[in-house]
N, CA, C and O atoms as CSV, one atom per row, in Angstrom:
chain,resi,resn,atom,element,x,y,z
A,1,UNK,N,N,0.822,-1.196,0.000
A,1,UNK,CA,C,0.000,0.000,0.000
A,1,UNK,C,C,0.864,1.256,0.000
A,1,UNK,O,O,0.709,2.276,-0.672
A,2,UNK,N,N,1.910,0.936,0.995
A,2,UNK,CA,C,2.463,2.530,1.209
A,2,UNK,C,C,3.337,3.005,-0.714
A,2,UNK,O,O,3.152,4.115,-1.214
A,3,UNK,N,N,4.325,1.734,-1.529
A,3,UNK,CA,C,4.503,2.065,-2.409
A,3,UNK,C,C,3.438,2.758,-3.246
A,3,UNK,O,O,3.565,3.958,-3.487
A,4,UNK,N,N,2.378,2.060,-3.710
A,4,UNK,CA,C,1.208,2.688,-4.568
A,4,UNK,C,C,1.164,4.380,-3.873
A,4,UNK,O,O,1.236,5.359,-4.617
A,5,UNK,N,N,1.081,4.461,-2.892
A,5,UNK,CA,C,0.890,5.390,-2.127
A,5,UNK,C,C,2.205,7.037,-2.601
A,5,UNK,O,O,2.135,8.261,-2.718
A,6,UNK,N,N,2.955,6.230,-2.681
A,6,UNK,CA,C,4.176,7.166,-2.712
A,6,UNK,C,C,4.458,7.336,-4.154
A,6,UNK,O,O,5.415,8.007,-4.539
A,7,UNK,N,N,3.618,6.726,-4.975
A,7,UNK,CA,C,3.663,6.156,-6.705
A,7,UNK,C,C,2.831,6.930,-6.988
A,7,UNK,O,O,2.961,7.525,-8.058
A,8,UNK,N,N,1.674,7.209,-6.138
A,8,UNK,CA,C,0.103,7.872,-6.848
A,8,UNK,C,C,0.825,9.755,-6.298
A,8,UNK,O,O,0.629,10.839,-6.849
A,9,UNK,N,N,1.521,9.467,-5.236
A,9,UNK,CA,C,1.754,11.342,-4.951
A,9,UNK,C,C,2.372,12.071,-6.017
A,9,UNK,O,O,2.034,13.168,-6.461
A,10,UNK,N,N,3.920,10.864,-6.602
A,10,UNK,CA,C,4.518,11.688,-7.709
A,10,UNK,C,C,3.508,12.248,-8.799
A,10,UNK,O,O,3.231,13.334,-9.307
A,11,UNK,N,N,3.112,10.935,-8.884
A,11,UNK,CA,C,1.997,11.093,-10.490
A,11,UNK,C,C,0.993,12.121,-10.175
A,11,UNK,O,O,0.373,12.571,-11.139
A,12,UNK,N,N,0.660,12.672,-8.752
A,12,UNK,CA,C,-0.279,13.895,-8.639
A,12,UNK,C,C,0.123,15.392,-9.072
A,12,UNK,O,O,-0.353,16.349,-9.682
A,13,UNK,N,N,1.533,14.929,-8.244
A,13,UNK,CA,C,2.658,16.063,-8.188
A,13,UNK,C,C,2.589,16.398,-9.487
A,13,UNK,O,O,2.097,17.440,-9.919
A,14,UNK,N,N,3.281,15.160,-10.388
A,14,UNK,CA,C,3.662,16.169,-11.848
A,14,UNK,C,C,2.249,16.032,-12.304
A,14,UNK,O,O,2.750,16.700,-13.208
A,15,UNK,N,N,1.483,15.918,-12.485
A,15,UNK,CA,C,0.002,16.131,-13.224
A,15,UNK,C,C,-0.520,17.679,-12.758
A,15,UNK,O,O,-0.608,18.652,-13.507
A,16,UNK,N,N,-0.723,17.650,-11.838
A,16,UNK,CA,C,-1.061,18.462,-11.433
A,16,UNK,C,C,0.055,19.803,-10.760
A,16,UNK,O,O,-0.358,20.958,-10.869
A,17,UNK,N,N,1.103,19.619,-10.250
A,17,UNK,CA,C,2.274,20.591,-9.831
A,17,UNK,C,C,1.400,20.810,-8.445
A,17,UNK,O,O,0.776,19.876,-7.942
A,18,UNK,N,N,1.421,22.372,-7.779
A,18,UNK,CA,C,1.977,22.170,-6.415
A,18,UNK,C,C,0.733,21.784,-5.947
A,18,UNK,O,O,-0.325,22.223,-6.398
A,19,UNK,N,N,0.834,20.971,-5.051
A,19,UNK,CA,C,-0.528,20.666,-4.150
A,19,UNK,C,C,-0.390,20.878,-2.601
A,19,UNK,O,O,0.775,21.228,-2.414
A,20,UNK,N,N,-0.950,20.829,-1.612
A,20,UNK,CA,C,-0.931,20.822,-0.158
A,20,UNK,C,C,-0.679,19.543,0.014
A,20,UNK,O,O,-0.724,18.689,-0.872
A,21,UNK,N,N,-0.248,19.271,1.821
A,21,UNK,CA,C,-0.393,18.424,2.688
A,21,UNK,C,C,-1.886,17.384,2.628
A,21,UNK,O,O,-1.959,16.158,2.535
A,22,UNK,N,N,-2.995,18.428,2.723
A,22,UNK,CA,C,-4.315,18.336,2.824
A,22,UNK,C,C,-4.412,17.746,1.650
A,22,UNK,O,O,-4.539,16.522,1.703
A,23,UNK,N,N,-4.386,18.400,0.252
A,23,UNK,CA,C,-5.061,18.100,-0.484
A,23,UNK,C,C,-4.792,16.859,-0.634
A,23,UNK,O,O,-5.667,16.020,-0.419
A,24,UNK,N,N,-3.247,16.425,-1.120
A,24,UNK,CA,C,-2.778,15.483,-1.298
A,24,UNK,C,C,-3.237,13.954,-0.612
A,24,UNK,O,O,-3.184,12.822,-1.092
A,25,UNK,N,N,-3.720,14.467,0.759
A,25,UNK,CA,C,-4.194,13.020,2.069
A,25,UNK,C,C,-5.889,13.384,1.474
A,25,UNK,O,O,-6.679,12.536,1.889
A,26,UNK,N,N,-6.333,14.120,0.882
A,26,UNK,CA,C,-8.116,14.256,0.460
A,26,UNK,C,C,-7.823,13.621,-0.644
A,26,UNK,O,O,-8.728,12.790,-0.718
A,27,UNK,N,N,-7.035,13.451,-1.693
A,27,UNK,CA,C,-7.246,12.732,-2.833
A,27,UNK,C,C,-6.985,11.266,-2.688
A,27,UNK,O,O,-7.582,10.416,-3.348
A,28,UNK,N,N,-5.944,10.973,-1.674
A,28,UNK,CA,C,-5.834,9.387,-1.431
A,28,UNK,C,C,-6.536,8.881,0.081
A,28,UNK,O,O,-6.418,7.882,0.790
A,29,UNK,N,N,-7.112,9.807,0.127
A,29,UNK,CA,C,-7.929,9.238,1.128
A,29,UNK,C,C,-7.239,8.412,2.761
A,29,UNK,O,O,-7.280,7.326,3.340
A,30,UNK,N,N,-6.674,9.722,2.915
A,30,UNK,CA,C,-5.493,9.527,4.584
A,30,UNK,C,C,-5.420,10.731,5.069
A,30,UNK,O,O,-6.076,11.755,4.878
A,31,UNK,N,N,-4.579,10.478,5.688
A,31,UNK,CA,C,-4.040,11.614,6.725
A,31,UNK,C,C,-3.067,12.496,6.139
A,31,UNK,O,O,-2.554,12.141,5.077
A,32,UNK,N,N,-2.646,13.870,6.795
A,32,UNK,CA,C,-1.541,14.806,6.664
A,32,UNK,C,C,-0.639,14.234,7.030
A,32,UNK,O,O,0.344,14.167,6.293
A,33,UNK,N,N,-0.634,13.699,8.118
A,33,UNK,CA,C,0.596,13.377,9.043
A,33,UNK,C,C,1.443,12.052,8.089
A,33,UNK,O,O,2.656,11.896,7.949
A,34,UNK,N,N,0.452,11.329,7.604
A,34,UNK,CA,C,1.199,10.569,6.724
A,34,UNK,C,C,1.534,10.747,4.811
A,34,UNK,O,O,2.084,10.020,3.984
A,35,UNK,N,N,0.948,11.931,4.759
A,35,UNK,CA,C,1.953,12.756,3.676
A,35,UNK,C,C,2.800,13.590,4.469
A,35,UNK,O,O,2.053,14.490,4.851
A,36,UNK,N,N,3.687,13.749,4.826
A,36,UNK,CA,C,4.347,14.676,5.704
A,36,UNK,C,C,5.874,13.059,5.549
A,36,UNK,O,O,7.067,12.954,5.261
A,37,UNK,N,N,4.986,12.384,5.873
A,37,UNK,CA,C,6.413,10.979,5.852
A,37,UNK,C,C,6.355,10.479,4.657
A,37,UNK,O,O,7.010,9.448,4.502
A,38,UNK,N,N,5.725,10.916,3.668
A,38,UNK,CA,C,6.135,9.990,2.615
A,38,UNK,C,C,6.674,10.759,1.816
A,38,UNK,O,O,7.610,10.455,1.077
A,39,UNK,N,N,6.068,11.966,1.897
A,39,UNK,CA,C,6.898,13.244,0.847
A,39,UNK,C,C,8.464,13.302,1.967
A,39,UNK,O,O,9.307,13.956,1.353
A,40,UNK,N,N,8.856,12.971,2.923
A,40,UNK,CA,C,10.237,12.748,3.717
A,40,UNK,C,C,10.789,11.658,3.084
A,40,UNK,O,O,11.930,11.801,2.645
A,41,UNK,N,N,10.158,10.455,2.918
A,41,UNK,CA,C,10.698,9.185,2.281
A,41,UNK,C,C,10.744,9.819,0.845
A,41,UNK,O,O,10.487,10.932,1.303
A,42,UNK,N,N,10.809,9.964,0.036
A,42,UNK,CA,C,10.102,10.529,-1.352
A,42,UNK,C,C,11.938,11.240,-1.527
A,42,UNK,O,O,12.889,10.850,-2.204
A,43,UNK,N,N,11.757,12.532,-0.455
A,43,UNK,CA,C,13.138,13.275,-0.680
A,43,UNK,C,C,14.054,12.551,0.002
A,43,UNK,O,O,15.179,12.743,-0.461
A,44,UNK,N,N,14.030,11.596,1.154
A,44,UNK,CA,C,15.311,10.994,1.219
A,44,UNK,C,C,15.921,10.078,0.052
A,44,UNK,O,O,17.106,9.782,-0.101
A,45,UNK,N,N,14.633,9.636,-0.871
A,45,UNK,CA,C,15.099,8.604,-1.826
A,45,UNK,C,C,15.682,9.404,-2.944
A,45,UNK,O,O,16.246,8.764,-3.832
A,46,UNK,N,N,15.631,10.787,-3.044
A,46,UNK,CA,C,16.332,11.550,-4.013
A,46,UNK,C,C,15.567,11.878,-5.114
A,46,UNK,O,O,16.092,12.246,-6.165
A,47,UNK,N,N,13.948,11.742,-4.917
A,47,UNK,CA,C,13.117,12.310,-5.694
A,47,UNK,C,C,13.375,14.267,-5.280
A,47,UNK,O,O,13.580,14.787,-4.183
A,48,UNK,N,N,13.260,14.868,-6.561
A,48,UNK,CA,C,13.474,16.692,-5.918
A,48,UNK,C,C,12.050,17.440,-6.047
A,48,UNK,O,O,11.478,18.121,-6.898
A,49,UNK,N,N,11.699,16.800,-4.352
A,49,UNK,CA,C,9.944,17.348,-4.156
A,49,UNK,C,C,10.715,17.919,-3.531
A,49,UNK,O,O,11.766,17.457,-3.086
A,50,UNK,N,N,9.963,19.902,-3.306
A,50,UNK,CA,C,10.151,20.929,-2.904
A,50,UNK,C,C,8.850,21.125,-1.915
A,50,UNK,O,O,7.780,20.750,-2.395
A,51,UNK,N,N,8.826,21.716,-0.482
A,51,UNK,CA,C,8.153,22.365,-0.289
A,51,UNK,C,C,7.532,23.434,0.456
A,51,UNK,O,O,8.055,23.434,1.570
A,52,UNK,N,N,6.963,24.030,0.399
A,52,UNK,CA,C,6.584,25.906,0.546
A,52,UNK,C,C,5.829,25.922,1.288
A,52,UNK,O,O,4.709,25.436,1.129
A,53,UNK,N,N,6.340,26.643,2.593
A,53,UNK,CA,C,4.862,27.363,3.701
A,53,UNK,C,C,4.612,28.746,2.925
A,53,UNK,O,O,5.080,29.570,2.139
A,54,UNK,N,N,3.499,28.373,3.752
A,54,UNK,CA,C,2.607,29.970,3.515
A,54,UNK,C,C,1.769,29.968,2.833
A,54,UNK,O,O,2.130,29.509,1.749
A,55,UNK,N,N,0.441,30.331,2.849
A,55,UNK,CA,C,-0.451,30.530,2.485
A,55,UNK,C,C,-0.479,29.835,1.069
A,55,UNK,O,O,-1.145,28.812,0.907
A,56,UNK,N,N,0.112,30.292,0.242
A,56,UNK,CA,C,0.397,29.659,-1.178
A,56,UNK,C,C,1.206,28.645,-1.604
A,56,UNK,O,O,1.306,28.306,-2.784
A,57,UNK,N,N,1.897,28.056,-0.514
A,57,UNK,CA,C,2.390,26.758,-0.463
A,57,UNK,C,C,1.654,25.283,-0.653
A,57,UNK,O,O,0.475,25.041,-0.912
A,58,UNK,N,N,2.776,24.380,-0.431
A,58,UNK,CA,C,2.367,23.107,-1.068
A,58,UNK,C,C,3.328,22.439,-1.169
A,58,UNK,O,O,4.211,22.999,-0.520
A,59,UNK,N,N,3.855,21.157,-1.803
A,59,UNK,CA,C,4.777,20.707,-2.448
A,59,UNK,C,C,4.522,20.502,-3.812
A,59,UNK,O,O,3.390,20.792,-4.202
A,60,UNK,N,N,5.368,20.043,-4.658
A,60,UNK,CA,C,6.058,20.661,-6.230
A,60,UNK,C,C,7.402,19.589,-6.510
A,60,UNK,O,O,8.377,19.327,-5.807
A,61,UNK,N,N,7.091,19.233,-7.506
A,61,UNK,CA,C,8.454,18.599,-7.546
A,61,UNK,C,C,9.566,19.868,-8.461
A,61,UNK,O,O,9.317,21.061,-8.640
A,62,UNK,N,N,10.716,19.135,-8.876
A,62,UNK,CA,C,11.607,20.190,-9.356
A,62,UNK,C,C,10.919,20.794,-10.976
A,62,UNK,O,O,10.712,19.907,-11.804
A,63,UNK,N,N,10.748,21.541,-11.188
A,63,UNK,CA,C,10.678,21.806,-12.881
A,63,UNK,C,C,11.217,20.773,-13.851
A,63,UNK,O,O,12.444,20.721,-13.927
A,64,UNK,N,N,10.542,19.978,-14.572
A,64,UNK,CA,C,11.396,18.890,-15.638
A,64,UNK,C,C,11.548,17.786,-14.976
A,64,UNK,O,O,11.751,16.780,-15.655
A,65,UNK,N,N,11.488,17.619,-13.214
A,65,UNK,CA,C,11.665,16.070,-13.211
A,65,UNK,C,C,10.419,15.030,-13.912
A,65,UNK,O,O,9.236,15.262,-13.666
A,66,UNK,N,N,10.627,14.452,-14.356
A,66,UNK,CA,C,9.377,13.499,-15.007
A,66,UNK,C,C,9.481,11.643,-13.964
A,66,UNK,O,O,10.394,10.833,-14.125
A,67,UNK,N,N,8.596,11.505,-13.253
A,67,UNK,CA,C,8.429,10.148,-12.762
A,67,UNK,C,C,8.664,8.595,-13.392
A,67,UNK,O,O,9.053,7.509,-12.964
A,68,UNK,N,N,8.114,9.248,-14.874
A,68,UNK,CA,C,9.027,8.030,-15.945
A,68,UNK,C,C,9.965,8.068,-15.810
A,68,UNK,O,O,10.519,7.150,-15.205
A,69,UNK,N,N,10.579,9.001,-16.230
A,69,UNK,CA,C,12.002,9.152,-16.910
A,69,UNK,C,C,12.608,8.517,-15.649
A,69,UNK,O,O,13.136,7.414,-15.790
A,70,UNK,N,N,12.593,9.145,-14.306
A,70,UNK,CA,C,13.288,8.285,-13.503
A,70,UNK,C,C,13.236,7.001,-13.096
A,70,UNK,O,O,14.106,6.654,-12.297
A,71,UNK,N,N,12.033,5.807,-13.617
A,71,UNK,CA,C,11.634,4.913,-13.139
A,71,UNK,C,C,12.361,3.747,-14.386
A,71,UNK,O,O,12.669,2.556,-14.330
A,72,UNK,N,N,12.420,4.692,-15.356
A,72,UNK,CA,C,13.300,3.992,-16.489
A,72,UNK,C,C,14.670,4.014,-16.172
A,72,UNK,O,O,15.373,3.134,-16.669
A,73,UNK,N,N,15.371,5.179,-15.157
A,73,UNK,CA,C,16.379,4.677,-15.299
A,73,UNK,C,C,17.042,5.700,-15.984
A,73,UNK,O,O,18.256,5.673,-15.779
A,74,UNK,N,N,16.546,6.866,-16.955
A,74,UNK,CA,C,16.813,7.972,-17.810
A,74,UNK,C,C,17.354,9.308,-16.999
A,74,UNK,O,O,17.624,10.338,-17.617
């Protein structure tokens, strides 16, 4: 579960770009607290999710990273 989990955030991320804590646990149907550890697991594994307090914040991955490209190996 937790992979799918950490598989469905990238693919939100780049589909969509920056999202919240919130939104992100309202679309998969969980908690904040456990996007908070997976977007931590996510950047310890060397994916380049960014992310922004304040009002207009969220997380974002880097500009141009693509989830394929890295899953291929590219």
């Amino acid at each position: 579960m937790r992979t799918s989990r950490l598989l469905s955030i990238l693919l939100l991320l780049q589909s969509r770009g920056r999202m919240t804590a919130r939104q992100l646990a309202d679309e998969l149907e969980g908690g904040a607290r456990t996007i908070y550890r997976d977007v931590e697991s996510l950047h310890a594994a060397g994916i380049p999710l960014y992310g922004d307090a304040g009002h207009h914040g969220g997380y974002r991955l880097l500009d141009g990273f693509s989830a394929r490209e890295s899953a291929s190996g590219s």
